[in-house]
N, CA and C of each residue as an Amber inpcrd file, in Angstrom:
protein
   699
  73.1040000-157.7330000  82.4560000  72.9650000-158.9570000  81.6840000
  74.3160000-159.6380000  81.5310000  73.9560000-160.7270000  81.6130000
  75.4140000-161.7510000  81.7270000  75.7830000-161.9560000  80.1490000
  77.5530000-161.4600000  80.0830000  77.7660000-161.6500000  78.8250000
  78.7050000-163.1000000  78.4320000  78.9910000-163.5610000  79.5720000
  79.3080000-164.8400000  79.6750000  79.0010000-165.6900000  80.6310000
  78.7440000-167.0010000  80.2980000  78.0300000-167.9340000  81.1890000
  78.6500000-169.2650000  80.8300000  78.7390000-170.2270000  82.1320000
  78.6670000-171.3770000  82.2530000  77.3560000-172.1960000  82.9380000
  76.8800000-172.7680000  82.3680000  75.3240000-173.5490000  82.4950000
  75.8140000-175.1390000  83.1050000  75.7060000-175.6370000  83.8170000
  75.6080000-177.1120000  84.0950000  76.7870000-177.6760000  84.0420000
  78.1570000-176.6700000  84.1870000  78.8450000-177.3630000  83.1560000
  79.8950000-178.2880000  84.6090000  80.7230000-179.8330000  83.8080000
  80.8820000-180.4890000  84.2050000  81.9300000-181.0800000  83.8150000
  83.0610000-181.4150000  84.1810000  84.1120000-182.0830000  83.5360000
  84.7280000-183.2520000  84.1980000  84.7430000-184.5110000  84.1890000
  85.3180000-185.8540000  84.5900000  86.8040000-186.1240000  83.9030000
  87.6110000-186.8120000  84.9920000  89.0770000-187.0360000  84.9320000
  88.5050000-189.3550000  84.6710000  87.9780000-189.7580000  84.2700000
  87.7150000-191.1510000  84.3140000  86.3260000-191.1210000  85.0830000
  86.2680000-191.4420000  86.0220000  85.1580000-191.8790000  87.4110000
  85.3800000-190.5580000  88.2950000  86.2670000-189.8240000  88.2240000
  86.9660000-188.5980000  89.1120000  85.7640000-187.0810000  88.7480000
  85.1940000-186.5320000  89.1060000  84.2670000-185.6040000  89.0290000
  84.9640000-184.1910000  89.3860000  85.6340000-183.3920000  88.2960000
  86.5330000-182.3850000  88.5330000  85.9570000-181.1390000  88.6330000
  84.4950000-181.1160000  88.0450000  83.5750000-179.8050000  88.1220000
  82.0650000-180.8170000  87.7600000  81.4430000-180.5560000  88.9650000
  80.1140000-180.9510000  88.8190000  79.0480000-180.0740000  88.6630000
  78.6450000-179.6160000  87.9270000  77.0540000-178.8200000  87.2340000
  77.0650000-177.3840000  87.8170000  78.2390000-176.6610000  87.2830000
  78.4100000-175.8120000  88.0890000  77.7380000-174.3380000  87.2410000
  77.3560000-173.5220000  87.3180000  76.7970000-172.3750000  87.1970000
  77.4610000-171.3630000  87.5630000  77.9340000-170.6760000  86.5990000
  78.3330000-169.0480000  86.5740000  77.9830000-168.2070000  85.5120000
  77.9460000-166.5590000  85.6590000  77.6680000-165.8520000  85.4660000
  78.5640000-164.3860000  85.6450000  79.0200000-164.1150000  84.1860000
  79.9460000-163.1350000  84.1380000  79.3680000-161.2770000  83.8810000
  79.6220000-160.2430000  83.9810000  79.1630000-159.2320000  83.5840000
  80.4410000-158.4020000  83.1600000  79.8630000-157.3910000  82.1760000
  80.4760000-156.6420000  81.8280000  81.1090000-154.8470000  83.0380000
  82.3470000-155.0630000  83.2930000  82.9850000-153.9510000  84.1150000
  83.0440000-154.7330000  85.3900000  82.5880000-156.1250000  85.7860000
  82.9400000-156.5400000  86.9040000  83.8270000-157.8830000  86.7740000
  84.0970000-157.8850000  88.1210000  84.9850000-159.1360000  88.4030000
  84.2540000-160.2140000  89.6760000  84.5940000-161.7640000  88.7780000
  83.8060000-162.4820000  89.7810000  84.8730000-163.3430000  89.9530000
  85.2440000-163.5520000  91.4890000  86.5550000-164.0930000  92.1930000
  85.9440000-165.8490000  92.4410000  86.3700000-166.7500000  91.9420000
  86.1020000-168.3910000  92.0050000  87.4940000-168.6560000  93.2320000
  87.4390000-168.9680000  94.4770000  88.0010000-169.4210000  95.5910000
  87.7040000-171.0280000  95.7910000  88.8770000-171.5340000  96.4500000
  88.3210000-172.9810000  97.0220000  89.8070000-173.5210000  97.6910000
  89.5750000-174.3910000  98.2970000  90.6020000-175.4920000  98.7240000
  91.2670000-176.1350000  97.7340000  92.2990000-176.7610000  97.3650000
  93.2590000-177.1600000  96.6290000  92.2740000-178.2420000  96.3480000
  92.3370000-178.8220000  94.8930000  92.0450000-179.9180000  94.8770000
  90.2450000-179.7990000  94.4200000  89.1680000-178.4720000  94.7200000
  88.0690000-178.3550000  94.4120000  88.0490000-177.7550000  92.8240000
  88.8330000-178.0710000  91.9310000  87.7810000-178.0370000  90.7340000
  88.4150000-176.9440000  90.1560000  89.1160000-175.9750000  90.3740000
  89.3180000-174.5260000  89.7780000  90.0300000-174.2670000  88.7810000
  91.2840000-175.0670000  88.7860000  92.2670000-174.5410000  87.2360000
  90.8710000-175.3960000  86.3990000  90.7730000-176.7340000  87.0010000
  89.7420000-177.6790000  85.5710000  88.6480000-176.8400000  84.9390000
  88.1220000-176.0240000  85.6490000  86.9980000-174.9400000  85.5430000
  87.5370000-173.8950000  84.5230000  88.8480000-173.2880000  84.9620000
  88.9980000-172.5380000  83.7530000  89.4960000-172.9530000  82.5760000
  89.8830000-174.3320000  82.8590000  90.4440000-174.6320000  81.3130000
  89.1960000-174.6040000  80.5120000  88.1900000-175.3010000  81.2000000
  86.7930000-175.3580000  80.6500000  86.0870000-173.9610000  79.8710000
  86.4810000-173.1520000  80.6380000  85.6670000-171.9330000  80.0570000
  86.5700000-171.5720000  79.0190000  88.0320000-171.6180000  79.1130000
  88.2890000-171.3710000  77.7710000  88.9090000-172.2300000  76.7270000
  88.5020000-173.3740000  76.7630000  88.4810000-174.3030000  75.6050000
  89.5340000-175.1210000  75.4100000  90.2130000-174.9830000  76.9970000
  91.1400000-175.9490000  77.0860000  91.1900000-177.4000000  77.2100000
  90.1370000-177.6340000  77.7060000  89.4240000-178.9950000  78.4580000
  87.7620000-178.7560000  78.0470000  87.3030000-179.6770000  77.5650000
  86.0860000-180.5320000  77.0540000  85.4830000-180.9680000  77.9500000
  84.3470000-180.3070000  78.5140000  83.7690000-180.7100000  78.8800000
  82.7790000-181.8690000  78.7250000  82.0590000-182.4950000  79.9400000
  81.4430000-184.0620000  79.8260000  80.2020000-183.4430000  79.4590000
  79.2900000-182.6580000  80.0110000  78.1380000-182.0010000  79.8870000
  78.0530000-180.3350000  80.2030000  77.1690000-180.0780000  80.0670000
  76.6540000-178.8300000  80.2190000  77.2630000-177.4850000  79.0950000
  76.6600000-176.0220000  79.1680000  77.1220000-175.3960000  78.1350000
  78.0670000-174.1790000  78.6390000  78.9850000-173.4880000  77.5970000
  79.2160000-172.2550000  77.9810000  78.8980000-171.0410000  76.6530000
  78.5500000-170.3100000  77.0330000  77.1540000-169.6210000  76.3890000
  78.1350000-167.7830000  76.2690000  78.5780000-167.3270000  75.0590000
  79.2610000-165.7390000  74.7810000  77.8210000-164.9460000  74.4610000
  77.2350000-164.2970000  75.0300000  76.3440000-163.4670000  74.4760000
  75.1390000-164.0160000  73.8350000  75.0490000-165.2070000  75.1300000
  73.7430000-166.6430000  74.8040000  74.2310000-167.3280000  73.6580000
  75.5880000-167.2120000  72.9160000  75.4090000-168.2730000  71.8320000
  76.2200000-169.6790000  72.7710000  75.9550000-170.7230000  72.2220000
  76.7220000-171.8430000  73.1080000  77.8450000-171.7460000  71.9530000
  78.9360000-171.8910000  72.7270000  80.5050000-171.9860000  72.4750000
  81.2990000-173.3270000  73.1830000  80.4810000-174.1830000  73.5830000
  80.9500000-175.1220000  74.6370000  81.9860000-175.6310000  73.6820000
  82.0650000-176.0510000  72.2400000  83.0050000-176.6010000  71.8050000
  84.0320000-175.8660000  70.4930000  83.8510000-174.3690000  70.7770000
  84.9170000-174.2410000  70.1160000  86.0490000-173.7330000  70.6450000
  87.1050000-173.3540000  70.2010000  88.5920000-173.2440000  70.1610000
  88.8330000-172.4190000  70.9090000  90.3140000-172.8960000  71.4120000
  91.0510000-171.5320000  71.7160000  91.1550000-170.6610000  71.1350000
  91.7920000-170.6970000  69.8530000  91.9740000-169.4820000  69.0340000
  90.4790000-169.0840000  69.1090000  89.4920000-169.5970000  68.4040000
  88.4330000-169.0300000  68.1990000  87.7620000-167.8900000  69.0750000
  87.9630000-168.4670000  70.6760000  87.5440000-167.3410000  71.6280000
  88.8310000-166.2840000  71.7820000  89.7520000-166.4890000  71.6190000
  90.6860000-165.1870000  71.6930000  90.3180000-164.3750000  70.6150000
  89.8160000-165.2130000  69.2600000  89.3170000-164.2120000  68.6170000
  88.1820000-163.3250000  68.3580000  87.3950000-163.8730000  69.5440000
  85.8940000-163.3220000  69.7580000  85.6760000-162.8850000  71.0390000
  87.2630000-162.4850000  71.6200000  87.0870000-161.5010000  72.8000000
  87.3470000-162.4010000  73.9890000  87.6150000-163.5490000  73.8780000
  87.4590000-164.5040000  75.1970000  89.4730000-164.6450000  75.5280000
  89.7300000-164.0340000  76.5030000  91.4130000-163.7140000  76.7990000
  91.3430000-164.5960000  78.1020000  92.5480000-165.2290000  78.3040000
  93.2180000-165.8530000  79.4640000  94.4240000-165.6890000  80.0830000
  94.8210000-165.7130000  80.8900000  96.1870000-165.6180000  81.7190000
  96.5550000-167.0120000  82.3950000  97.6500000-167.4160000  82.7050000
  97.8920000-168.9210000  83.2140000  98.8140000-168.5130000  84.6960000
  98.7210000-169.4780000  85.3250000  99.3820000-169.6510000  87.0100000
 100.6030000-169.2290000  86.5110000 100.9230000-170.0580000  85.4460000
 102.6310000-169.2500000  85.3340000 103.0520000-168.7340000  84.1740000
 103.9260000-167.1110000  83.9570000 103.9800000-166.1500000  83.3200000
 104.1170000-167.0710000  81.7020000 103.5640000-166.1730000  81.0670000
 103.6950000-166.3880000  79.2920000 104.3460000-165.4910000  78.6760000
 105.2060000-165.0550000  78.9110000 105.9330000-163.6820000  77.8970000
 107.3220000-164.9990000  78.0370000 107.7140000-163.9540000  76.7720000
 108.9670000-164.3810000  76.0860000 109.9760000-163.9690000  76.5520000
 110.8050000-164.2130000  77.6770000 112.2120000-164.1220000  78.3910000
 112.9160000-163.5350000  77.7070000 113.2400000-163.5030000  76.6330000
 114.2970000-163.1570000  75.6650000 114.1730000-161.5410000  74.7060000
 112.9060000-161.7040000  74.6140000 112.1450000-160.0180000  74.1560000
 112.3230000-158.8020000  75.2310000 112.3620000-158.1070000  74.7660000
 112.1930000-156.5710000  75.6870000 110.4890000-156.3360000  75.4250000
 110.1300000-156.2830000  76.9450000 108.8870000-155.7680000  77.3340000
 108.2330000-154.7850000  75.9440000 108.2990000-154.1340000  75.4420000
 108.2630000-153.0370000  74.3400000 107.8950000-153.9310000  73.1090000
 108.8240000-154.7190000  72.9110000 108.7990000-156.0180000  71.4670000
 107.5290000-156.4430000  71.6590000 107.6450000-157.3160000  72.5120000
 106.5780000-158.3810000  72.9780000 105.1270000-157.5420000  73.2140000
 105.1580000-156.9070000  73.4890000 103.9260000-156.3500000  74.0240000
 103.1440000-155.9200000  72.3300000 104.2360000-154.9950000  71.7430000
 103.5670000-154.2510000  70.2880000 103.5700000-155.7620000  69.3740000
 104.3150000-156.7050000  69.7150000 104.1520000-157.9890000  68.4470000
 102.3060000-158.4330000  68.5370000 102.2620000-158.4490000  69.9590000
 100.9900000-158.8110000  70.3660000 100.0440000-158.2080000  69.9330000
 100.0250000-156.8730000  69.8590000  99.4260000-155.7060000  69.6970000
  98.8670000-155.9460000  68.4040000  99.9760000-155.7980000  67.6080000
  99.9330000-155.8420000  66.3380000  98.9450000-157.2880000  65.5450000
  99.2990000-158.4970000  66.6290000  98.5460000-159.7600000  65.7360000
  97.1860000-159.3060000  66.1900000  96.7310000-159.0530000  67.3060000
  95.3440000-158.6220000  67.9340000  94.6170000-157.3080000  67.8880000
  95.1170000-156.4980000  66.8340000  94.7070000-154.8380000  66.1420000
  94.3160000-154.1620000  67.9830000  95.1520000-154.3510000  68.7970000
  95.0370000-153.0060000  69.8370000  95.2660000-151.8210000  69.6600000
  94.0180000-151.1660000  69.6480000  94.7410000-149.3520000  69.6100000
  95.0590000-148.1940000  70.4430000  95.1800000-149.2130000  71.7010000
  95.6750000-148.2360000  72.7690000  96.3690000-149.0740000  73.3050000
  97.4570000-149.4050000  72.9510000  98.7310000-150.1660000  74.1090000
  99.4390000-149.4610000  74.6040000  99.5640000-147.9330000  74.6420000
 100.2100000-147.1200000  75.2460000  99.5490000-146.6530000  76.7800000
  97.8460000-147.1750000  76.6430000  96.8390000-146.7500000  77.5140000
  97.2420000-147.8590000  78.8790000  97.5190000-149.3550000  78.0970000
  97.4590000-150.6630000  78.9220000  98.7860000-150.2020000  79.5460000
 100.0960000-149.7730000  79.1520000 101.2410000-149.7200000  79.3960000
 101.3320000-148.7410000  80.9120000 100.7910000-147.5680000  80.1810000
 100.4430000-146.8360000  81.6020000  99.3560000-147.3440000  82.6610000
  98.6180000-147.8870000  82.3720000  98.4640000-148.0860000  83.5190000
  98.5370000-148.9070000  84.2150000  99.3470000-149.8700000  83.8130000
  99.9870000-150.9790000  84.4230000 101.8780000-150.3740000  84.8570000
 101.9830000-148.7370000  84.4930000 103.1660000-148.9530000  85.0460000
 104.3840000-149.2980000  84.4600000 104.5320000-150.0430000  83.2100000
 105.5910000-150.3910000  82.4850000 106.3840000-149.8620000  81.6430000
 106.1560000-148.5490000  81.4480000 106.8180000-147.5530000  80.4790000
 108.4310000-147.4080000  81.3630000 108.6550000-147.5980000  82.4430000
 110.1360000-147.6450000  83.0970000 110.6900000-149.1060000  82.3190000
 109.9000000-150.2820000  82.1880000 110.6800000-151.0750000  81.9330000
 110.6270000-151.4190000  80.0710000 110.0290000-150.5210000  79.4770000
 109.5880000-150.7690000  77.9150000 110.9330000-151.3320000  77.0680000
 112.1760000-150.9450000  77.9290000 113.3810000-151.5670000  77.0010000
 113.8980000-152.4240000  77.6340000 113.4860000-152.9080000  78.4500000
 114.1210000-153.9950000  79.9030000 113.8980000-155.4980000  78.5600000
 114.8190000-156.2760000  78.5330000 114.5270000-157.6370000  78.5560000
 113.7140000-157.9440000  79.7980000 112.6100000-159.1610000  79.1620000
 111.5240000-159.5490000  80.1310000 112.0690000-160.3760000  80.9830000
 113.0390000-161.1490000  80.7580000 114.0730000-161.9100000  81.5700000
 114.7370000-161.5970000  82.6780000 114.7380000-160.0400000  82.4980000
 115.8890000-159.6060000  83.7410000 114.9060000-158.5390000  84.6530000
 113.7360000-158.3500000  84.6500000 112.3020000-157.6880000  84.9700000
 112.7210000-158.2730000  86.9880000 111.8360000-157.5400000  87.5080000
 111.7120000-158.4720000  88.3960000 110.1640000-159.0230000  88.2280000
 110.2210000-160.3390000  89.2030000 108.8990000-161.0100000  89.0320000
 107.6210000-160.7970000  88.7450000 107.0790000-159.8400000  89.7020000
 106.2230000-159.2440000  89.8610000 105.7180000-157.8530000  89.3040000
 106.8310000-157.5450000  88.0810000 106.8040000-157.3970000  86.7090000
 106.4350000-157.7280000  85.8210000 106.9790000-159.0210000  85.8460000
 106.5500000-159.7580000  84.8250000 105.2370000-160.1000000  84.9190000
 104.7010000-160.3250000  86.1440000 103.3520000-160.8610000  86.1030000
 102.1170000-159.8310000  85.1880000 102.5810000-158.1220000  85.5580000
 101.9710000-157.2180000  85.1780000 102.1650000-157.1350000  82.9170000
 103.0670000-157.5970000  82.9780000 103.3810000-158.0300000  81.7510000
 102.5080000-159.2980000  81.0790000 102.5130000-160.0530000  81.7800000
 101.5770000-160.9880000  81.6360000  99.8790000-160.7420000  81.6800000
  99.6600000-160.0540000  82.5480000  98.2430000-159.0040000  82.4570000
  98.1080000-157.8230000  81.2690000  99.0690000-157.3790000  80.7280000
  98.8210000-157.2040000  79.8110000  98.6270000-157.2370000  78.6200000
  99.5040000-158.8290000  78.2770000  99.2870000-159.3690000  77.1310000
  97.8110000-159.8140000  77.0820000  97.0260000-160.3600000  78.6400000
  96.0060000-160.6470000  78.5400000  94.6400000-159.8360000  78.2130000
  95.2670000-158.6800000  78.1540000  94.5390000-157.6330000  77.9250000
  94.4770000-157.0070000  76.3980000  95.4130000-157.1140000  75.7360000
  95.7400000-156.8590000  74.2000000  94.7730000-157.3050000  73.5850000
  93.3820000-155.9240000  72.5420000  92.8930000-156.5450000  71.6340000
  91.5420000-156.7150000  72.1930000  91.4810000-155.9280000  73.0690000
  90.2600000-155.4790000  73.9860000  89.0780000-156.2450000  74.0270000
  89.8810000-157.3300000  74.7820000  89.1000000-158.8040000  75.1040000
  87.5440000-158.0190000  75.8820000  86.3020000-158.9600000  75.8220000
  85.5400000-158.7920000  76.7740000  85.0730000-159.5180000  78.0670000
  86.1540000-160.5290000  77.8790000  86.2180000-161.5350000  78.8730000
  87.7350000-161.8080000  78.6380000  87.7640000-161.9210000  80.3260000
  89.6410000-162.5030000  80.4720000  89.5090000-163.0020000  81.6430000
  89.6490000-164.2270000  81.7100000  89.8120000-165.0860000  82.3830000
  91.3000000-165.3030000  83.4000000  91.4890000-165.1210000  84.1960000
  92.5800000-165.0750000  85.0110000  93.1640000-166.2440000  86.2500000
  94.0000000-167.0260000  86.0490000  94.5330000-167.5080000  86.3510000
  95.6310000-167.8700000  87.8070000  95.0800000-167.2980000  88.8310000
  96.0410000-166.7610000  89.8490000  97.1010000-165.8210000  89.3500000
  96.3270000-164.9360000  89.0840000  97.3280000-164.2400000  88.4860000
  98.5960000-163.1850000  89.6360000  98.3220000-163.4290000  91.1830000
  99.4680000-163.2680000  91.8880000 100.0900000-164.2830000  92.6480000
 100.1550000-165.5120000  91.7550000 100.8920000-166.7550000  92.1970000
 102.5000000-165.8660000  92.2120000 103.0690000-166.3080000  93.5290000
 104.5260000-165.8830000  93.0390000 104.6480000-164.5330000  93.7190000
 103.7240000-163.5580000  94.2220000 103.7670000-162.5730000  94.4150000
 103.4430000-162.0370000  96.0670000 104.9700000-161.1780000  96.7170000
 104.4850000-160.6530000  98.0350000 103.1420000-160.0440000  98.0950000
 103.2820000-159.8260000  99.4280000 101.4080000-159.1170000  99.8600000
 101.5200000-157.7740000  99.1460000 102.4400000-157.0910000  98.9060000
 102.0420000-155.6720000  98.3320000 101.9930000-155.8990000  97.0370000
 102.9590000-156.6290000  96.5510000 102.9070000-156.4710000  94.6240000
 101.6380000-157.3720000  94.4640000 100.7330000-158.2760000  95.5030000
  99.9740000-159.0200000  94.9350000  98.5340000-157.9100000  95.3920000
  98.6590000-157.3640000  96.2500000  97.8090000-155.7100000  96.3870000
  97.2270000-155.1160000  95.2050000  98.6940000-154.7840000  94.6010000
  98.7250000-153.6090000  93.5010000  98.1500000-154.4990000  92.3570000
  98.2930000-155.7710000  91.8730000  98.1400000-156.3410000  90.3730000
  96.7140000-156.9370000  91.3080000  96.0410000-156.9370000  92.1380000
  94.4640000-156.9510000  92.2620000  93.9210000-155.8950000  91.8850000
  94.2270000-154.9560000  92.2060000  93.4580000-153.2830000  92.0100000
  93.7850000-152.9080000  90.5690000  94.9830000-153.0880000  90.1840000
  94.8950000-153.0890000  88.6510000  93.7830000-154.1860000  87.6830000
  93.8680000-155.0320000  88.5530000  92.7480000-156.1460000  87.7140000
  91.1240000-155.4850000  88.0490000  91.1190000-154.9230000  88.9250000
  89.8290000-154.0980000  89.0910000  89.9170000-152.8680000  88.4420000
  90.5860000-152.0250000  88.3750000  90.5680000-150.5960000  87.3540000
  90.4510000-151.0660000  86.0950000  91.3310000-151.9020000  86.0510000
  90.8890000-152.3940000  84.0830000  89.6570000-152.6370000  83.6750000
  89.2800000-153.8200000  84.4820000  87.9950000-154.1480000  84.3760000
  86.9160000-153.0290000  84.2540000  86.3100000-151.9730000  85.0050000
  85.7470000-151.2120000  85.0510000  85.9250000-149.6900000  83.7060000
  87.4080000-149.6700000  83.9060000  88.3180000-148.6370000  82.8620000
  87.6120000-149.1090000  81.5370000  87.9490000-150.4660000  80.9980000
  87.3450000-150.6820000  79.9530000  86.2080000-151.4350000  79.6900000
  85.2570000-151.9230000  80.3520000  84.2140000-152.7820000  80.6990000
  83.9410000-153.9900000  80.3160000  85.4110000-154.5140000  81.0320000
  85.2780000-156.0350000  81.0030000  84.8770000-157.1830000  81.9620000
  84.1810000-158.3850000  81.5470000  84.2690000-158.9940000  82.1860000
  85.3610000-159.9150000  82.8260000  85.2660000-160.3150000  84.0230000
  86.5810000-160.8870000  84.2130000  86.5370000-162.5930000  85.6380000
  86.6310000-162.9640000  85.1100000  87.0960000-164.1270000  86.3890000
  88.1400000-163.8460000  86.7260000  88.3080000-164.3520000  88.3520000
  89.5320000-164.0310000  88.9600000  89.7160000-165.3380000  89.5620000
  90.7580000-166.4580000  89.4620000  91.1480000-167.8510000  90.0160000
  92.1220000-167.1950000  91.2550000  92.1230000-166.9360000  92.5330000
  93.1440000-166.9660000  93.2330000  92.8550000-167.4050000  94.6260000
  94.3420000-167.4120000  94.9910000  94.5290000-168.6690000  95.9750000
  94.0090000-167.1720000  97.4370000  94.3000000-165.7270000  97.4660000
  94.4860000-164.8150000  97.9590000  93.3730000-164.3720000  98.1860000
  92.4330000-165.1950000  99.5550000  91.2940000-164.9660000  99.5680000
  91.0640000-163.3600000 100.2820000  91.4890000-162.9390000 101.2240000
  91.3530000-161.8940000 101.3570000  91.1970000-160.8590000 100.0620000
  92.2960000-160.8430000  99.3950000  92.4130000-160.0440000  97.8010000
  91.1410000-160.4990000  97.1190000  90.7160000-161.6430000  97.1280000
  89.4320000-161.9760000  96.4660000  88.2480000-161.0270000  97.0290000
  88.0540000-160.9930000  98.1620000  86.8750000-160.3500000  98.6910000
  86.7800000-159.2030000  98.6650000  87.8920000-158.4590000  98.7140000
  88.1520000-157.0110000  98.4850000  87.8000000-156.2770000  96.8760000
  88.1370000-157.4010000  96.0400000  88.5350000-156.8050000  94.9470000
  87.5470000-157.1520000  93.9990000  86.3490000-158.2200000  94.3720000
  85.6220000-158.8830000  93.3990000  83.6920000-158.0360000  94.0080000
  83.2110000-157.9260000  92.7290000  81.9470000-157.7400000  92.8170000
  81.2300000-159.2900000  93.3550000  81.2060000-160.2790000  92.9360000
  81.0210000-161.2310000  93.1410000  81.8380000-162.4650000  93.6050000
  81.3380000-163.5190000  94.3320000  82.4020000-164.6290000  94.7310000
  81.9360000-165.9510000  94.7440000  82.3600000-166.8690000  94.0900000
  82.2420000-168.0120000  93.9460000  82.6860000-169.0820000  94.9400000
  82.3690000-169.9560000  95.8100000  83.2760000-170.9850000  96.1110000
  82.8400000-172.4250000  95.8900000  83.9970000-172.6900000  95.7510000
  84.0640000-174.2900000  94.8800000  84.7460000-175.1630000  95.7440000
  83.9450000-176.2950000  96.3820000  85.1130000-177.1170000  97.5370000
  84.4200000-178.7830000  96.3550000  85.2190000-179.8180000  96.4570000
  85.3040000-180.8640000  95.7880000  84.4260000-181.2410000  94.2390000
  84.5790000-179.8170000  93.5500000  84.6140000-179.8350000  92.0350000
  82.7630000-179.4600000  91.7850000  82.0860000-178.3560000  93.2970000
  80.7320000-178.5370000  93.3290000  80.9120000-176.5810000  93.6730000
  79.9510000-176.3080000  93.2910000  79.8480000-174.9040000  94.2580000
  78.9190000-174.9300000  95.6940000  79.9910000-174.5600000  96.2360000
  79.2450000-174.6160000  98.3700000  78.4500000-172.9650000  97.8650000
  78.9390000-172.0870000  97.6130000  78.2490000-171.3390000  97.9010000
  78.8160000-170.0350000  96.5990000  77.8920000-168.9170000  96.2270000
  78.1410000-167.9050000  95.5940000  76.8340000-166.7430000  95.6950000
  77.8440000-165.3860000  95.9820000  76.7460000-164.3600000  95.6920000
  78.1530000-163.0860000  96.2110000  77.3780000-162.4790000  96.9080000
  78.1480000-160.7380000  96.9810000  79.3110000-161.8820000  97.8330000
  80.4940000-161.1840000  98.0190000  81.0830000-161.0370000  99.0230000
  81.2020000-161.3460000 100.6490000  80.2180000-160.3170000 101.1240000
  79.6090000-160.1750000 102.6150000  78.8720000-161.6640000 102.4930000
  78.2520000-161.7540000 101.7520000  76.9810000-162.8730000 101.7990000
  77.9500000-163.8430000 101.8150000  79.0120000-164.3540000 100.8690000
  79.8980000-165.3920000 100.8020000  80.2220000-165.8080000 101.9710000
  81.1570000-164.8160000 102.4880000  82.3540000-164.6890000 103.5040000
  80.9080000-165.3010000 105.1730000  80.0090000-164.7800000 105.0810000
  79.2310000-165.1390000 106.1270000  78.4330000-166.4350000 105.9110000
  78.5850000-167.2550000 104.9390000  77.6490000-169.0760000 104.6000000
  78.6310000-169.4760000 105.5270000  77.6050000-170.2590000 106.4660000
  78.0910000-171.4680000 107.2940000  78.8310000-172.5810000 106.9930000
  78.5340000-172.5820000 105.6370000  79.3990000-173.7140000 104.6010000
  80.6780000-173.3680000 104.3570000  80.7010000-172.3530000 103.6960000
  82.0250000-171.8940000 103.5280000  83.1730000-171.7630000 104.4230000
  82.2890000-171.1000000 105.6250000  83.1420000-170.9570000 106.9390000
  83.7970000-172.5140000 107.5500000  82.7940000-173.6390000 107.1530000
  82.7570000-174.8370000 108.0260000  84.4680000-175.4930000 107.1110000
  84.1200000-175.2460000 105.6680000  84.5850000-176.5680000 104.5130000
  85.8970000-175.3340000 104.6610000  85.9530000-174.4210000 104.5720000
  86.9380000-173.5970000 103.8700000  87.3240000-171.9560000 104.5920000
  86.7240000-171.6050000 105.4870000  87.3340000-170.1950000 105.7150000
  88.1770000-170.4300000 107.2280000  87.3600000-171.3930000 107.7910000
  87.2510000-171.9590000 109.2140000  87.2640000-170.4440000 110.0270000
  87.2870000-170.6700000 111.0340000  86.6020000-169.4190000 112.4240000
  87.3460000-167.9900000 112.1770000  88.3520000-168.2960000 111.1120000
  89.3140000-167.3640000 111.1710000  88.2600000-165.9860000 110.3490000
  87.3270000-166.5480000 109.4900000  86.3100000-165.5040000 109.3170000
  85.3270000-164.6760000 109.7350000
């Protein structure tokens, strides 16, 4: 059963159609990967789901209640977590600070659990500033994780990142998910990593969905292949 949903939903820039009546469906312990061409609809989509952007029509629905118009805070406080294209930690904090400040506003009781297994107990006294990148990003996954969201919404979250460190922070976004049974969207540009790593797959080419279901089924629509994978699939 879907514990988060988007119904119809739709968002306009003026006359500009940035997500047209689009339909998704989240579950608990899986991950559903939203792919597309630059320019089809995807950051606008997640601002939408989490209350960044107002939608024109349609609903988004936590456990069938409609939530289409409340808050940010409100869904961080009812389990609805996000991550952004580019890192949110505090440069100036040591990994350790930042992480337990978080902890602490969002009653987590296992941040020692998130720490390991993301790996960060080498850098727990590091200023986040002097981290390397692809550190930080894992830092950033775990703030998104603080407070044992049931939805976390993700953001390209290996913008910025070689093929191996962007490897490792996919498979961590899949162990979590499952580890603690969350639902999760995945926004990335890393379609291969998408198909590998997602129970489900979305694609979105000019603010519409061409196509969604397993994976295999995705990766093989004639549409997808035509608008967006081209022969290389």
């Amino acid at each position: 059963m879907a514990v988060f949903e988007a119904k119809g939903l739709s968002v306009r820039y003026g006359a500009v159609a940035a997500n047209n009546n689009i339909d998704i469906a989240l579950e608990q312990g899986c991950v559903h990967g939203v792919i597309g061409p630059n320019g089809a609809g995807k950051s606008t989509f997640i601002d939408a789901l989490s209350g960044r952007r107002r939608p024109l029509s349609g609903r988004v629905l936590l456990d069938g209640e409609d939530i289409t118009y409340r808050s940010v805070r409100w869904r961080r406080a009812h389990g609805i977590s996000r991550s952004f294209q580019r890192t949110s930690i505090f440069a100036s904090m040591t990994v350790g600070a930042q992480l337990a400040m978080i902890a602490r506003r969002n009653a987590e009781p296992d941040l020692a659990g998130i720490i390991d297994t993301l790996s960060l107990g080498d850098v727990i006294d590091r200023v986040c500033g002097e981290i390397a990148y692809g550190t930080q990003r894992a830092v950033d996954l775990a703030i998104a994780l603080i407070g044992q969201p049931r939805v976390v919404l993700l953001d390209e979250p290996c913008a910025g990142l070689v093929a191996d460190e962007a490897g490792r922070m996919l498979q961590h976004v899949r162990d979590l998910c499952r580890a603690c049974n969350v639902a999760a969207l995945l926004v990335e540009h890393d379609v291969e990593g998408v198909f590998r790593t997602c129970d489900t797959v979305t694609v979105l080419d000019l603010g519409e969905v061409l196509s969604s279901g397993m994976p295999a089924q995705v990766r093989a629509d004639p549409e997808v292949i035509r608008a967006y994978l081209g022969s290389a699939a």
